[in-house]
C-alpha positions in Angstrom: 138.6 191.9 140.3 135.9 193.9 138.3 135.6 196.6 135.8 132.8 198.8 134.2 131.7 200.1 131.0 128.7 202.0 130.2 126.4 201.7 127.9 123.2 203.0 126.3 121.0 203.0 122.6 119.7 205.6 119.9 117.4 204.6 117.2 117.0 206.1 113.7 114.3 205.9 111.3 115.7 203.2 108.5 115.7 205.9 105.7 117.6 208.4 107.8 120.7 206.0 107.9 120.4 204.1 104.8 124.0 202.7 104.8 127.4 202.6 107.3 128.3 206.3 106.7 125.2 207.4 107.3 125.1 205.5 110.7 127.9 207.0 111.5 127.3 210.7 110.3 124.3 210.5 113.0 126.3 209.2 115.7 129.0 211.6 115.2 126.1 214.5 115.3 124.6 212.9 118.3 127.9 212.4 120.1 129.2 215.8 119.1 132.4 213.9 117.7 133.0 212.5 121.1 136.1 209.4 119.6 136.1 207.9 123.5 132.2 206.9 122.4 132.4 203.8 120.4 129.3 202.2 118.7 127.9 199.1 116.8 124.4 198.9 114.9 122.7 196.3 116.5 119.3 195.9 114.0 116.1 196.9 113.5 114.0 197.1 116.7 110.6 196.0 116.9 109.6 199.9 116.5 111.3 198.8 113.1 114.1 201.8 113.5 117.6 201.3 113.5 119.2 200.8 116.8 122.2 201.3 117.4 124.7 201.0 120.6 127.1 203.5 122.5 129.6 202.4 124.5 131.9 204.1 126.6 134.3 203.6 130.0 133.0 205.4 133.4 133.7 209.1 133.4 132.9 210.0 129.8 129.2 211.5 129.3 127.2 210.5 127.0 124.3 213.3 125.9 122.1 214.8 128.8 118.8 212.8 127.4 119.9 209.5 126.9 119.8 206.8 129.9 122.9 205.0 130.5 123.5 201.7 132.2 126.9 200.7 133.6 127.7 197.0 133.0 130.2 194.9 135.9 132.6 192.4 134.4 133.8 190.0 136.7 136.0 187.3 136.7 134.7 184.0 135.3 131.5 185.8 133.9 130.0 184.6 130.9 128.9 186.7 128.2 126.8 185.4 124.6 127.7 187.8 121.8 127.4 188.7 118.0 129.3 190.8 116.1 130.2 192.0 112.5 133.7 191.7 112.7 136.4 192.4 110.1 139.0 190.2 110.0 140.9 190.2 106.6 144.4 189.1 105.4 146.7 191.6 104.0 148.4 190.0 100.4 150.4 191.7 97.7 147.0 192.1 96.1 145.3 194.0 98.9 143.2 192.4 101.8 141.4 189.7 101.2 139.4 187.1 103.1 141.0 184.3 105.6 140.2 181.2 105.3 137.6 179.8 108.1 140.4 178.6 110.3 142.7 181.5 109.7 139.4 183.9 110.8 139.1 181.6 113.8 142.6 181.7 114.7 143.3 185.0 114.8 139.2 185.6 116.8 140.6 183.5 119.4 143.8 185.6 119.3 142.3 189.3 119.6 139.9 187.7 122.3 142.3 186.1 124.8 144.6 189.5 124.2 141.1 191.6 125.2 140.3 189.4 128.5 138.2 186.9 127.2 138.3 183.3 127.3 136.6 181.7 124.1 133.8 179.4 125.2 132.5 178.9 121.9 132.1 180.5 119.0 130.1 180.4 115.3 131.9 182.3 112.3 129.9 182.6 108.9 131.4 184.8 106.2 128.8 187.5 105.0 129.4 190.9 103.1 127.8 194.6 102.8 127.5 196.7 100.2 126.9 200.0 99.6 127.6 203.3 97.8 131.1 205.0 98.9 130.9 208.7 98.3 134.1 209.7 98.7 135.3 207.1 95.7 132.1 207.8 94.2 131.8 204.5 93.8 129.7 201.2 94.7 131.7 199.3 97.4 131.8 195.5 99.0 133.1 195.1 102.9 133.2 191.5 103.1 133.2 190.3 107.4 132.6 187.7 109.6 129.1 187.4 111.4 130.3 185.8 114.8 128.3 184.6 117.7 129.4 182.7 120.5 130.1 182.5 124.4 133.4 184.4 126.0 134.4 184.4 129.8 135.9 187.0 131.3 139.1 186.4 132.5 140.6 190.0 133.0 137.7 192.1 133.4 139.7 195.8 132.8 141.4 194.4 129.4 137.3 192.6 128.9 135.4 196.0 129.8 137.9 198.1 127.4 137.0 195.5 124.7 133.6 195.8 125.0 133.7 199.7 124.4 136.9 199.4 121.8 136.1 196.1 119.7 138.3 193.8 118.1 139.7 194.1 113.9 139.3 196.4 111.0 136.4 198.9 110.4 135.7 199.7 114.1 135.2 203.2 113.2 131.6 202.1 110.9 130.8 199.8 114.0 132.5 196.0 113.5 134.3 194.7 116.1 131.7 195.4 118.5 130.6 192.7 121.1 126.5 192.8 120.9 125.4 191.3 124.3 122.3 189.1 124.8 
């Protein structure tokens, strides 16, 4: 059994997205709003510019000038990945951050619910920062930077977690899995 998603990449100059919502701002403006796009900053490119990746599944369009590839999933693929992910624990205090093993339990959770198979995988706690307009104030997202190696082992539930991600702030682009 297979399944496709589709992919393709913008870039932005780094002062034209200089934070999360900014990133997302521009992708809502390039996407025209489109919620059945997903996306996930990948870095700066060599060009040193911003990229960032669009996802969808087959049948949505992306915008007329941008080249998309489709991407197969198969069964017993193997896939190495990265990704920002937000995983936090909700306490009477607000969310806060799990524990390593707690963060790795529930990864491994969220992954074999989306079709993968957890090969291996690296978790290092990180955290961004930046100014929050609406609360006019500075804020903190603390995540987990993970890397690793999935197989697929239901490639529709795999290819609609490759275009949904996994965890909290998917809309400002965690969760997503960056192939290499």
């Amino acid at each position: 059994m297979t399944h496709l998603y589709q992919e393709t990449r913008i870039d932005f100059a780094p002062g034209d997205v200089p934070d999360l919502y900014a990133i997302h701002r521009r992708v809502l403006a390039v996407t025209d709003g489109d919620k059945s796009i997903s996306y996930a900053p990948r870095g700066i490119n060599r060009d040193g510019r911003m990229e960032v990746v669009l996802r969808a599944l087959p049948g949505v369009s992306f915008p007329d000038e941008l080249p998309v590839t489709e991407y197969l999933l198969a069964h017993g693929m193997t896939l190495n990945f990265q990704s920002g992910v937000r995983i936090v624990k909700q306490s009477d205090r607000g969310e806060r951050m799990p524990t390593e093993a707690e963060a790795l339990d529930k990864w491994l959770r969220l992954m074999e619910n989306g079709g993968f198979q957890v090969e291996s995988t690296r978790l290092e706690p990180s955290v961004i920062g930046f100014y929050h307009n609406r609360l006019s104030r500075f804020t903190r997202l603390p995540f987990w930077i993970v890397a690793g190696r999935l197989t697929v082992m239901d490639p529709q539930k795999a290819a609609c977690t490759m275009v949904q991600g996994v965890g909290r702030g998917r809309g400002l682009g965690f969760g997503k899995l960056i192939t290499s």
